[in-house]
C-alpha angles and dihedrals in degrees: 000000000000094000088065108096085212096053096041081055096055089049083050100047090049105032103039095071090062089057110038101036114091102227105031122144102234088189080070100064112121116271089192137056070235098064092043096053082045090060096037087060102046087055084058091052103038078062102042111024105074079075093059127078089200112028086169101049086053101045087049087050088050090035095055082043092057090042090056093050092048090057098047091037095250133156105161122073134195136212083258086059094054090049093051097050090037100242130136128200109262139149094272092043086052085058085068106029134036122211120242126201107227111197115211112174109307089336125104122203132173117236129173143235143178111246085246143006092249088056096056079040098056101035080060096066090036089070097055089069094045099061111089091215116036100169095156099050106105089042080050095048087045097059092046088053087052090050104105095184096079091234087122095036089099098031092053096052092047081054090059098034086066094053086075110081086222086067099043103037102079083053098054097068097070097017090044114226126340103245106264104214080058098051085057093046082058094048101052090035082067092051094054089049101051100038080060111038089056091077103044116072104112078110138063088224089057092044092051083047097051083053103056092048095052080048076057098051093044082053102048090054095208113140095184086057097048095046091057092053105034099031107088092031112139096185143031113184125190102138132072131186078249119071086205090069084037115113111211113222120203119212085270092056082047097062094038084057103043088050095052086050092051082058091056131090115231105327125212097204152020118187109202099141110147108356101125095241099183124206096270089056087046091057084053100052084039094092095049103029084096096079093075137094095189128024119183 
């Protein structure tokens, strides 16, 4: 991704404040994609926010909107968008969108567009922690978990990455707090997900999911949580004799890996037959490999 001018924009933007500052606390700079985008977003708002009465009200409204085009896989809004979602262009809501000139015919309209795809992404997840009262949310997560086709992967972990009070606090100063009773639906949302997800990986499709919940639980950040979960696991399979049940794991998915295993007790087993594991995601499972008494 960071050949992606957008995305190299975004690392500048939220990175560049711990290193140029004098007196920045580098042990500060974000660990997760979660506390990146935390820290892309209060910029926004440290910029934009004084002009608003309630910072909080308009970044719910964008925030449901992002969430609607996530799940219909849409990136592009309309006016008819903003009127539905009661929002109105202003100079805080062009810290999140940028206008785009559509050409029909000899006509000209103004549409609207994140910067990039992970920033809709984010700001959805965003708005699950801003209502008071977020009574649908686990039969909402659920859904998105459900959900083969990868178009929740990112806004899922962000999800999880905003249970951790490393991720939310920069927000909060502008957003005010997360809603508490939210931040523990999350988190035992996680724990469902994981205690089920061990067991099912006959499947590609398991073994993706297990992934993606062990990329939750890096985000979230919560080693108690992760301990509770992770800590009396035998077997982690990714792998398979066929390639075709094989789940490739990129250097990311390595690391993700190698830190759930450094949260287990003494594993069996590690299945990675035949997921072209090349030598830079080796060097990343290298410092926890030794926990197991048989790899695979």
């Amino acid at each position: 991704m960071c050949y992606n001018p957008s995305y190299c924009c975004i690392l500048a933007l939220s990175l560049g404040p711990f290193f140029t500052r004098k007196h920045s606390n580098k042990q500060r700079v974000p660990k997760t994609i979660t506390q990146l985008f935390s820290y892309y977003i209060y910029n926004i708002l440290s910029h934009h926010s004084v002009k608003m009465e309630s910072p909080r009200d308009v970044m719910l409204k964008i925030g449901e909107m992002a969430f609607t085009g996530v799940s219909h896989r849409n990136i592009i809004f309309s006016d008819e968008d903003l009127i539905k979602y009661n929002l109105q262009p202003s100079q805080f809501f062009s810290g999140f969108l940028m206008e785009l000139v559509e050409r029909e015919s000899s006509e000209h309209s103004v549409v609207y567009t994140f910067p990039h795809l992970t920033i809709q992404e984010f700001v959805a997840a965003l708005a699950q922690f801003l209502p008071q009262n977020r009574g649908n949310l686990q039969k909402r997560l659920n859904k998105a978990h459900r959900e083969d086709d990868g178009r929740f992967e990112i806004f899922l972990r962000f999800v999880a990455g905003l249970s951790s009070p490393r991720a939310a606090q920069p927000l909060e100063e502008f957003l005010g707090p997360f809603v508490h009773p939210t931040t523990c639906a999350v988190i035992d949302w996680l724990k469902e997900k994981v205690k089920a997800q061990i067991s099912d990986t006959a499947t590609v499709t398991g073994k993706r999911k297990l992934l993606n919940t062990l990329h939750y639980l890096f985000e979230s950040q919560n080693k108690a949580l992760a301990q509770l979960t992770l800590g009396s696991v035998q077997t982690l399979t990714f792998g398979d004799d066929s390639p075709g049940k094989a789940l490739r794991l990129t250097p990311i998915d390595c690391v993700v890996v190698s830190q759930a295993i450094g949260l287990c007790d003494t594993i069996n087993q590690l299945d990675l037959r035949s997921c072209y594991i090349q030598e830079e995601g080796l060097q990343r499972l290298v410092p926890a490999l030794h926990k197991f008494q048989k790899l695979q």
